[in-house]
C-alpha positions in Angstrom: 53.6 -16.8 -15.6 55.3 -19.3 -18.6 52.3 -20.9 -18.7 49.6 -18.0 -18.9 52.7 -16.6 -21.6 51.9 -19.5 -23.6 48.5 -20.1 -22.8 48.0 -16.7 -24.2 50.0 -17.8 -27.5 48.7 -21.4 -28.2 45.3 -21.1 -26.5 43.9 -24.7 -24.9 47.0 -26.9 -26.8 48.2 -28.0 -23.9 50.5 -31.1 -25.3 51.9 -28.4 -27.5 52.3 -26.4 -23.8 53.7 -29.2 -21.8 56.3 -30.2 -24.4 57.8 -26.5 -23.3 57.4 -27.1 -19.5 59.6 -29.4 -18.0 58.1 -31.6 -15.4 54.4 -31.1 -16.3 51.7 -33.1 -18.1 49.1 -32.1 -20.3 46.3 -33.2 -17.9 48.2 -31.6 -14.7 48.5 -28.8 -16.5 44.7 -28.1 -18.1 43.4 -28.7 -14.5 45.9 -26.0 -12.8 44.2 -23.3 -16.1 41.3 -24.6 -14.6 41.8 -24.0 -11.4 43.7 -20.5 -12.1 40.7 -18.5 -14.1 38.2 -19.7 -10.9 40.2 -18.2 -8.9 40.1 -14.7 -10.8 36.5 -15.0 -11.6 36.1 -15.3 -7.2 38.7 -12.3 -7.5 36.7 -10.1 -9.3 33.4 -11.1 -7.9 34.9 -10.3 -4.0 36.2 -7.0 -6.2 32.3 -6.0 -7.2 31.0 -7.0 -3.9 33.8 -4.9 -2.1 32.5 -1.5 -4.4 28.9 -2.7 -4.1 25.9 0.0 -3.1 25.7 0.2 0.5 22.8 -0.6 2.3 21.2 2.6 3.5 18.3 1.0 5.7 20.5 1.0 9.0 20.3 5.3 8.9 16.4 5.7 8.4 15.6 4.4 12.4 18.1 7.7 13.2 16.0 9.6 10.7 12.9 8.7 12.1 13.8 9.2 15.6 15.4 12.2 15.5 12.2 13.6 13.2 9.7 12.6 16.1 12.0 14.4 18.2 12.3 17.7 16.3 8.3 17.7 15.9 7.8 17.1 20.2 10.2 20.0 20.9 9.0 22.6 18.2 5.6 21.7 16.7 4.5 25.1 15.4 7.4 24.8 13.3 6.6 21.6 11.7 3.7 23.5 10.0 6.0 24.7 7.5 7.2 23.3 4.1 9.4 25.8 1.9 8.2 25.5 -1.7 11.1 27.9 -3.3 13.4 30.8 -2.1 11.1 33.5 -2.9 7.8 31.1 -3.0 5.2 31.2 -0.5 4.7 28.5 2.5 2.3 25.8 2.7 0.3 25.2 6.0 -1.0 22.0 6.3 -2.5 19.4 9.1 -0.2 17.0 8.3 1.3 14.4 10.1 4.4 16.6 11.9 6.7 13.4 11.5 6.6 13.8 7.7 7.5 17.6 7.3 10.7 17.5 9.8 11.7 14.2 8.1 11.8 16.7 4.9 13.5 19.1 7.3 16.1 17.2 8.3 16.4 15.6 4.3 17.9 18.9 3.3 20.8 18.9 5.5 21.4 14.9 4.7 24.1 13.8 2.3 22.3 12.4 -1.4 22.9 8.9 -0.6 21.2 9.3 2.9 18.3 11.7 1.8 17.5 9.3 -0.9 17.3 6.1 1.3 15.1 8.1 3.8 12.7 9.3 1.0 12.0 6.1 -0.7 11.6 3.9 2.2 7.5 3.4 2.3 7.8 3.7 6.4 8.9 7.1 6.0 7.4 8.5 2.7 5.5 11.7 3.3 1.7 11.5 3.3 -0.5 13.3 1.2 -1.9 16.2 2.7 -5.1 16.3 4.7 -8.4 17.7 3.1 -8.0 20.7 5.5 -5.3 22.3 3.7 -5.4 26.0 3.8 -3.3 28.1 1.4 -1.9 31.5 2.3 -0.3 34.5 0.3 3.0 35.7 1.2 4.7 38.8 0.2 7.5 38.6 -3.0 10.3 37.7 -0.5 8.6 35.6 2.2 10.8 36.2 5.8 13.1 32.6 6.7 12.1 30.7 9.3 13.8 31.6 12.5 15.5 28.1 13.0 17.6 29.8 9.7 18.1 32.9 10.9 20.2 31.8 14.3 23.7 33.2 14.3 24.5 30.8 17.1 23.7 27.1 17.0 21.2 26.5 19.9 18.5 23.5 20.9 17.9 21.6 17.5 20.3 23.2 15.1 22.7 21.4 17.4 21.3 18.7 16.8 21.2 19.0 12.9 24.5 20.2 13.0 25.3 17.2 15.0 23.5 15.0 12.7 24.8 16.3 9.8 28.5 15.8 11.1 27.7 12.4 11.9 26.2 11.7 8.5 29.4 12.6 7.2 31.4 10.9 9.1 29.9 7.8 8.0 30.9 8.8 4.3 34.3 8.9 4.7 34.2 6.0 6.8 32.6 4.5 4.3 34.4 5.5 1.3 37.7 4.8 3.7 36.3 1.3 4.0 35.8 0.9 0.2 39.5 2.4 -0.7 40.8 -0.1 2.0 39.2 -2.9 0.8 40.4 -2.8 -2.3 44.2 -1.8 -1.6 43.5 -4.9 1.2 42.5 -6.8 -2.5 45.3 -5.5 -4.6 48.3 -6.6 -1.8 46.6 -9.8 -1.2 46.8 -10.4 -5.0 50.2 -9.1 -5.5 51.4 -10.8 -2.1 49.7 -14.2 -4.0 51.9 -13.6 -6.8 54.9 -13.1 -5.5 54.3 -16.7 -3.5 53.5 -18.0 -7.0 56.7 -16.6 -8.6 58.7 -18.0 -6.1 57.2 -21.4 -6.0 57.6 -21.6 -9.9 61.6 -20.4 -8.7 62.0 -22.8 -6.3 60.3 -25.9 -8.8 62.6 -24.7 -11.2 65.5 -24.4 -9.6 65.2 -27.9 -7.8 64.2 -29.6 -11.3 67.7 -28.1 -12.5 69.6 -29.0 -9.1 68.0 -32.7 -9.5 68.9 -32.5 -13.2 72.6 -32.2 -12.5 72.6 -35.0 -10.2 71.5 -37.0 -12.8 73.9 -35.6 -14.9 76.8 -36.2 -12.9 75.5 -39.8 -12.0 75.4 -40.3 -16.0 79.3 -39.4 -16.4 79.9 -41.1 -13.2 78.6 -44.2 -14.4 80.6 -44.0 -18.0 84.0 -43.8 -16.5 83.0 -46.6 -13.9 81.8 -48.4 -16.9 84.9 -47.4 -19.1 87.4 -48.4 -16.1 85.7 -51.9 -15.4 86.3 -52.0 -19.4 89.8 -51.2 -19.1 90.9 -53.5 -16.5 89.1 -56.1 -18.3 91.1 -56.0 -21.2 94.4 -55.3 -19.2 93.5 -58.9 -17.9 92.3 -60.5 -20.8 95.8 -59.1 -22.9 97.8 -60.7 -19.6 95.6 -64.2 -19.8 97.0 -64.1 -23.4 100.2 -63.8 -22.7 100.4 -66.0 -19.9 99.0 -68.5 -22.3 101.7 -67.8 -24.8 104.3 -68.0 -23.0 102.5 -71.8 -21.5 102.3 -73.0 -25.3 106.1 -71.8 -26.3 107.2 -73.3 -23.3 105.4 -76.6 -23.7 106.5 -76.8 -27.5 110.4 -76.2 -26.3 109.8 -79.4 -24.4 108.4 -81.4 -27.3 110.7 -80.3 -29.5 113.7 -81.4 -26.6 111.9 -85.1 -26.3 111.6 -85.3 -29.9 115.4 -84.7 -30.5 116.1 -87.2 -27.7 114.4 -89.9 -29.4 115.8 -89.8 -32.5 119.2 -89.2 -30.9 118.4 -92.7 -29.5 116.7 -94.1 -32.7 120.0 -93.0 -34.4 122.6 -94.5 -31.7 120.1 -98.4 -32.4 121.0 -98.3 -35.8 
């Protein structure tokens, strides 16, 4: 965090940076920047890819099937397409597949209708050239698959269909908020490792720095002991040496009186 702190305030001057953190070169610590905005670029790309569109292709064999199904149980209902509440119906020859496909579409979350409608496989077909139009009175009767009070057959199904549909999503959306509190702890979790690394460093760098301080005043009163007891033995050499000479010169000065005693007793 001191470094991104001055990062941030002198920018890519990292001889400038270094002289403010102990124990790191400008080279080390360049590469380590480096390193450090990869890592957030792979961050936010596993971020964008976590929140990414899903792929819808894995629901339309369940569409299909359960289409082909709905048309092999009740085909004279497949011969119905609603065109508005209070419009008239449409009976075509059309491929069955393709009107309970719609069918089913309407009960199908957006994300799931969507993916069925514009896969080419399942796209509805243009109607045959023996289309027949009829007229319907101003408020045209439901179909009686709507007007069951009780779910029976192949509303159970829908119903079932439906329910599974939105089961998968919450799952999904589940799986989405998951992987990105899963993101956010892994980054805060990293972090806090990186805080407490930079704690440790520091803390050892300042442990070691003592030691060297105490070895520094360690060595100056060895050095200024040794310097001490030198001159305590030097001063005594002196006076030993003193003492030698005044001793020696008594002596001289006792043989010299002697002779001339001796000198004056000749004469």
């Amino acid at each position: 965090r001191l470094v991104i702190r001055l990062q941030a305030k002198h920018g890519n001057k990292w001889k400038k940076i270094a002289a403010e953190v102990p124990g790191r070169t400008a080279k080390r610590l360049g590469k380590w920047w480096e390193v450090f905005k990869e890592k957030q670029q792979r961050e936010k790309q596993e971020i964008n890819q976590a929140i990414g569109p899903v792929d819808n292709t894995k629901y339309d064999h369940i569409l299909e099937t359960f289409a082909e199904k709905l048309v092999k149980e009740h085909p004279s209902q497949s011969s119905y397409l609603m065109a508005a509440s209070t419009g008239p119906f449409i009976h075509t020859d059309a491929p069955a597949t393709a009107s309970a496909s719609a069918s089913a579409a309407a009960f199908l979350p957006l994300w799931l209708s969507n993916s069925s409608t514009t896969n080419p496989s399942q796209a509805i077909r243009p109607p045959s050239p023996s289309v027949t139009l009829s007229l319907s009175p101003s408020i045209a009767p439901p179909p009686p698959w709507l007007n069951a009070t009780t779910p029976h057959g192949d509303n159970i199904v829908v119903l079932e269909l439906i329910e599974c549909c939105k089961e998968l999503e919450e799952g999904h959306h589940a799986m989405v908020t998951h992987r990105k509190e899963a993101a956010w702890l892994l980054r805060r979790v990293e972090q806090q490792l990186e805080e407490e690394k930079a704690g440790r460093r520091r803390e050892k760098m300042e442990e070691i720095e003592a030691k060297i301080k105490a070895l520094g005043e360690e060595q100056d009163a060895a050095l200024d002991r040794i310097e001490t007891e030198y001159k305590e033995q030097l001063a005594g050499l002196r006076r030993d040496a003193e003492s030698k000479e005044q001793k020696l010169v008594e002596e001289w000065n006792a043989k010299h009186m002697r002779v001339v005693k001796c000198m004056e007793r000749q004469v």
